[in-house]
C-alpha positions, 0 to 999 in steps of 0.5 A: 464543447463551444469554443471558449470551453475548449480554451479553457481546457487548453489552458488547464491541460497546460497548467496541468502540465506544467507542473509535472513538468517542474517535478521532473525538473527537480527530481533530474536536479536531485534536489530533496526540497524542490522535489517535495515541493513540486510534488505537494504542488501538483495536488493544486491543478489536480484538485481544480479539475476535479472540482471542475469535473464534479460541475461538469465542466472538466476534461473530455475523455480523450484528454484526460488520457492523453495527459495522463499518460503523458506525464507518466511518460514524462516521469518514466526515464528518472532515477527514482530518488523517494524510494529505494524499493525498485532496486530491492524489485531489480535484484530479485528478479535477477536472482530468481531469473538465475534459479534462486528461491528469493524466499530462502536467500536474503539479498546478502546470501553467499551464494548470491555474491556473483550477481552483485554489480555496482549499480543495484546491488548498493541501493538495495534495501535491508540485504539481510532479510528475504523477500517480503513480495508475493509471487505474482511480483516475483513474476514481473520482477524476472520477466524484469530480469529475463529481459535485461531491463532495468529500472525503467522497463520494470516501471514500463511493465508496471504501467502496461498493467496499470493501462490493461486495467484502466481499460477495462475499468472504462469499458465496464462503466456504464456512462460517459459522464461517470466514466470521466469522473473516474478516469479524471480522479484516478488517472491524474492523481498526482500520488498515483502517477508519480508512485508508479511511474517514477519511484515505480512500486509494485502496489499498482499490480495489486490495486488495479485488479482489486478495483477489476474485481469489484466491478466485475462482482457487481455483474455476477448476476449476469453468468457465472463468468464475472464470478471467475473473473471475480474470483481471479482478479482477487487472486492476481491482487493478493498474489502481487501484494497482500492487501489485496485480501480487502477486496475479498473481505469487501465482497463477504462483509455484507449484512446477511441475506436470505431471500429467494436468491440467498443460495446464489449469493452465497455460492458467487462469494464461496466461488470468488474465494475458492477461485482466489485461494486456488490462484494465489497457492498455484502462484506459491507453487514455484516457491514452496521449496522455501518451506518455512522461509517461504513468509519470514521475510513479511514476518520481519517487516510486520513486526519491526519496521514503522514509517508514517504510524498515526494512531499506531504512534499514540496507542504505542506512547500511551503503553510506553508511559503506562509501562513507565508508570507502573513498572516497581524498581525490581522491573527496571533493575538492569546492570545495577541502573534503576533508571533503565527501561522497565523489563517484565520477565514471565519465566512461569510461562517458560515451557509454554513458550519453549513448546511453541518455539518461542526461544531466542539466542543467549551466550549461544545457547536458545532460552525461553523468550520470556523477557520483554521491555517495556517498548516491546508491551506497548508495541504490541498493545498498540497492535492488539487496539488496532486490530480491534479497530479494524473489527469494529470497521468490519462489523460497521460494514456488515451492519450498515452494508454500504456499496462496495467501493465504500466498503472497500475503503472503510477497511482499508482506511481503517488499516492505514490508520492504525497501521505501524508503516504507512507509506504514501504509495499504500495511501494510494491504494484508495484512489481507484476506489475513490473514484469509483465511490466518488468518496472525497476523503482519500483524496485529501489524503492522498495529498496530505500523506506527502508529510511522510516524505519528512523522514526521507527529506530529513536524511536528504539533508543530512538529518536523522530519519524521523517524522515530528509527531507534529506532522503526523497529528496534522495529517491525520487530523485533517482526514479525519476531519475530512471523514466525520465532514463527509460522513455528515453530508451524506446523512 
């Protein structure tokens, strides 16, 4: 590197720099604009060096990893303000390090009102419903715990993981050149360093082996070792988050092969999940005294909480107007009001539902669930069209069969696009895989689903919590405009 390359890296590096430098300036000042600003504006030097990388002249390895870790450190000590969810981390870990299954006690338990202090207990979000997070979280969170850390240490175990990984990655890439490439779009996205080292959410336990394991499954051929590793890495991911679950789903979703090595293929993949079941049901084992508890919190949480929706917005308007339209006055009668929300009553199907358990609570006796509104259809409708999407991505996979990588995020984006809560730290999810695909899209959107801080920056400032469905086309939008445009260059 001659003399005026290494002044212009300088230059850069310090660019880079400084504007992390002024998010964390704005988040010690707690201001909700300024904080969302910074945020959005870290993607600007972010993009330049990656343009710059993909014309080789980007940073060197060891910068890259300098920075990286610099401005992970430098966020590490703030109060996380975009989320609420490392304080819920906290106080499960306290609970299972004082021998309660977080499975079977929702955070408002009785029996948990001596662990409630007035730092994280206030802070932690939705008390009434039990844990939502797989076992190998709950692992972290009470090593968390045991070792009387709070916010910060939790986030440093966080990154230490996120470090073990990052390493491996880089040993197993075969070229100094692709290696930073890779390093340059993970390790300095703005969306990853501040999701992880500052508002210090979980999902990087769970993207990190995931992306280990893909690589490790393309050197199974050598031994069966990379298969066990194979297998574990997708185990550890599924066991931290379940989303996990794409990477296994990626590995399968190839068109079928029956050459003269078929027999091998299919053992590795039958290994790889047998390998990852045994690893996430041993994870449960602790657990298991939560007996049907064990995933009614994640039941909730699918079928009630929305942040973010997209296409889940529009399917969901679409049957709550044809509900609307459709519904006779007998359907809407409630209370004498006929202009009340249509409610469709299937009381023929009353023992059906009573013999599958599906009853609720009424003047305090349990009745057939047979009664639903309108809003309630067009939820579900809009779920049913997701999940079909989601199979057309899977069968797309199959037929075409490209790289894993791609694989991977044409199963996960298509889940984030119909999907009724999408967070911006599930959008990061995609950036290790981008960065081993050298996919530009999830890029972009790991930008632009910043506008789902709209919510968040609304309550900030005294407004309700809800993002303009105007907001959602635009983000949206772009990337979809950013997938046909990519799509197309690689045709």
């Amino acid at each position: 590197m001659g003399p005026v390359a290494s002044v212009a890296n300088a230059k850069s590096q310090a660019v880079f720099i400084l504007f992390f430098v002024l998010l964390a300036l704005a988040g010690a000042s707690a201001s909700s604009t300024a904080i969302w600003l910074a945020y959005g504006a870290a993607f600007l030097p972010y993009a330049w060096l990656i343009w710059k990388t993909n014309q080789g002249e980007g940073w060197t390895t060891t910068q890259i990893l300098a920075v990286g870790v610099f401005c992970r450190l430098l966020l590490l000590p703030l109060e996380p303000v975009l989320s609420d969810d490392i304080f819920r981390y906290i106080w499960e870990g306290r609970v299972s390090a004082a021998g309660f299954n977080p499975f079977a006690f929702a955070p408002d338990a009785i029996d948990l009102n001596y662990l409630r202090d007035t730092e994280i207990w206030p802070k932690v979000n939705h008390p009434d419903v039990p844990t939502i997070y797989p076992p190998f979280a709950q692992y972290l969170f009470t090593l968390n715990a045991l070792m009387g850390g709070g916010t910060t240490l939790l986030r440093g175990l966080f990154l230490l993981v996120e470090g073990i990984f990052v390493v491996m990655m880089l040993r197993e890439t075969a070229s100094s050149t692709e290696r930073t490439a890779i390093l340059a779009i993970y390790a300095l996205n703005p969306l990853v360093i501040v999701e992880t080292a500052w508002s210090g959410h979980l999902d990087v336990i769970a993207w990190m082996p995931a992306a280990a394991a893909l690589m490790a499954w393309r050197r199974r051929q050598d031994s069966w070792k990379w298969v066990i590793v194979t297998g574990a890495c997708v185990g550890l991911s599924i066991g931290a988050k379940f989303l996990g679950v794409f990477a296994l789903i990626a590995i399968w979703c190839t068109r079928p092969y029956w050459g003269p090595d078929s027999v091998d293929l299919w053992k590795h993949r039958a290994a790889v999940a047998a390998i990852a079941g045994t690893v996430v049901v041993v994870g449960y084992l602790p657990y298991v005294g939560a007996k049907g508890h064990l995933f009614s919190g994640f039941g909730t949480y699918a079928a009630h909480w929305r942040s973010n929706d997209g296409l889940f917005r529009a399917e969901r308007a679409l049957g709550m107007a044809l509900s609307d339209r459709w519904a006779s006055a007998e359907q809407r009668v409630e209370n004498g009001n006929l202009k009340s929300e249509p409610l469709y009553r299937l009381e023929n199907w009353n023992a059906f539902f009573e013999a599958r358990g599906w009853v609720k609570t009424w003047e305090g006796r349990e009745i057939p669930d047979t009664s639903f509104t309108g809003e309630q259809i067009a939820t579900s409708l809009a779920k049913v069209l997701g999940a079909l999407l989601c199979f057309f991505a899977l069968l797309w996979c199959v037929i075409v069969t490209p790289p894993l990588p791609q694989r991977f995020l044409v199963l996960m984006g298509s889940l984030l696009f119909v999907a009724p809560t999408v967070h911006p730290w599930y959008v990061a999810w995609l950036v290790p895989f981008a960065a081993l695909g050298r996919v530009r899209w999830p890029l972009i959107f790991s930008g632009l689903c910043l506008l789902g801080y709209t919510s968040w920056h609304s309550v900030s400032t005294g407004g309700p919590w809800e993002i303009p469905w105007w907001v959602v086309a635009i983000e949206y939008g772009v990337v979809v405009g950013a997938v046909l445009y990519e799509m197309g260059r690689r045709d």
